[in-house]
Structure formats: structure tokens, C-alpha cells
C-alpha positions as CSV (number, residue, x, y, z in Angstrom):
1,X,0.0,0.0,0.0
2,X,1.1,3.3,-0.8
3,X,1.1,6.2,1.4
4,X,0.8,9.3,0.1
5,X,2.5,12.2,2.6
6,X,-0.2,15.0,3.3
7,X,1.1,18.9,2.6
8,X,-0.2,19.3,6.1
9,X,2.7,17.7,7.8
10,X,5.1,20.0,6.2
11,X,6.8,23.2,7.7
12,X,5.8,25.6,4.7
13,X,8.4,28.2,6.0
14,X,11.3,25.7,4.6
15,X,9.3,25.1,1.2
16,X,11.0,27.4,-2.3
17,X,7.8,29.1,-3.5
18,X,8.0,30.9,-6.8
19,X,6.2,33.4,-8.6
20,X,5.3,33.5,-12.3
21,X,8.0,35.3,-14.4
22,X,5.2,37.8,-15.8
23,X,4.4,39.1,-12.6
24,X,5.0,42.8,-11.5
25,X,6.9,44.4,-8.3
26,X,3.3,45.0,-7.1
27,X,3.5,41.8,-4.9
28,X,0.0,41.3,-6.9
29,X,0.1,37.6,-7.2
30,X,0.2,34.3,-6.0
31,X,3.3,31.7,-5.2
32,X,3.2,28.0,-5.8
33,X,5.4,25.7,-3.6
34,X,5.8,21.8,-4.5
35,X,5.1,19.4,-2.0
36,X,6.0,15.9,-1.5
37,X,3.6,13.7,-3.4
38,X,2.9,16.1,-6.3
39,X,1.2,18.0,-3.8
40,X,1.3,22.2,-4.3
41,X,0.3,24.7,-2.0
42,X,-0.4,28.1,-3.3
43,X,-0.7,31.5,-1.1
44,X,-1.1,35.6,-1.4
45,X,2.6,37.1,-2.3
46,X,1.4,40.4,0.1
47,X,1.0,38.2,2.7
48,X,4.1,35.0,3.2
49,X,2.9,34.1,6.5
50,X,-0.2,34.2,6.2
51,X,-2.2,31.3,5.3
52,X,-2.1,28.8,2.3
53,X,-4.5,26.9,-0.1
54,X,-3.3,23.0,0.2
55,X,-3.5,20.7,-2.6
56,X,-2.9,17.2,-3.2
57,X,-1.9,16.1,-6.6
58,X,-5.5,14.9,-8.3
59,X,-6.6,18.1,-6.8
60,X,-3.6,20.1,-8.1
61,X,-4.7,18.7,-11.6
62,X,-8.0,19.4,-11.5
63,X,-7.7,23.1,-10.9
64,X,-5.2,23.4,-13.4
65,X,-7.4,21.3,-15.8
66,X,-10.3,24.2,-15.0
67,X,-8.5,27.2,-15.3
68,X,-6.8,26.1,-18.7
């Protein structure tokens, strides 16, 4: 059986989160960090410590999947 590790037993200080190449200095956008898994999690650039939007990989897909 396979486990999958959930992005909620991460420390997402220590995740690299990165920002699309297109975006502005205005700190207008979002940042995408990999997870373990496939996983993402995705929060507000104004806002670093605030909270974050989990996602494991089938759900990663599907939003992307919608938004294309």
C-alpha cells in the first residue's frame, strides 16, 4: 500500500515558493510551492505568513485542468 505524505505535515516556511516570471513588483500575485507527493500549496505574495491553499496532486490537476 502506498502512502501518500499530506502537505499538512510539512513546515511551509522551509518550502521554495516561486512566482510566475510575468508578474510585476506590485506583490499582486500568487506563489506555488511543491510538496511531497505532487502536492502544491499556493498562497497571497502580500502576505508570506499568512495562510495557504493545500492541494494534493489529483486536486492540483484538476484546478489546473479548470483554469486552462
Amino acid at each position: 500500500m502506498q502512502t501518500e505524505t499530506t502537505p499538512t505535515d510539512l513546515t511551509l516556511s522551509r518550502t521554495t515558493w516561486r512566482k510566475s516570471s510575468h508578474s510585476g513588483s506590485g506583490d499582486q500575485c500568487v506563489e506555488v510551492a511543491a510538496l511531497p507527493g505532487n502536492g502544491r500549496a499556493v498562497r497571497d505574495s502580500k502576505d508570506p505568513d499568512g495562510p495557504a491553499l493545500l492541494f494534493s496532486a489529483a486536486e492540483w490537476r484538476t484546478l489546473l485542468d479548470a483554469v486552462r
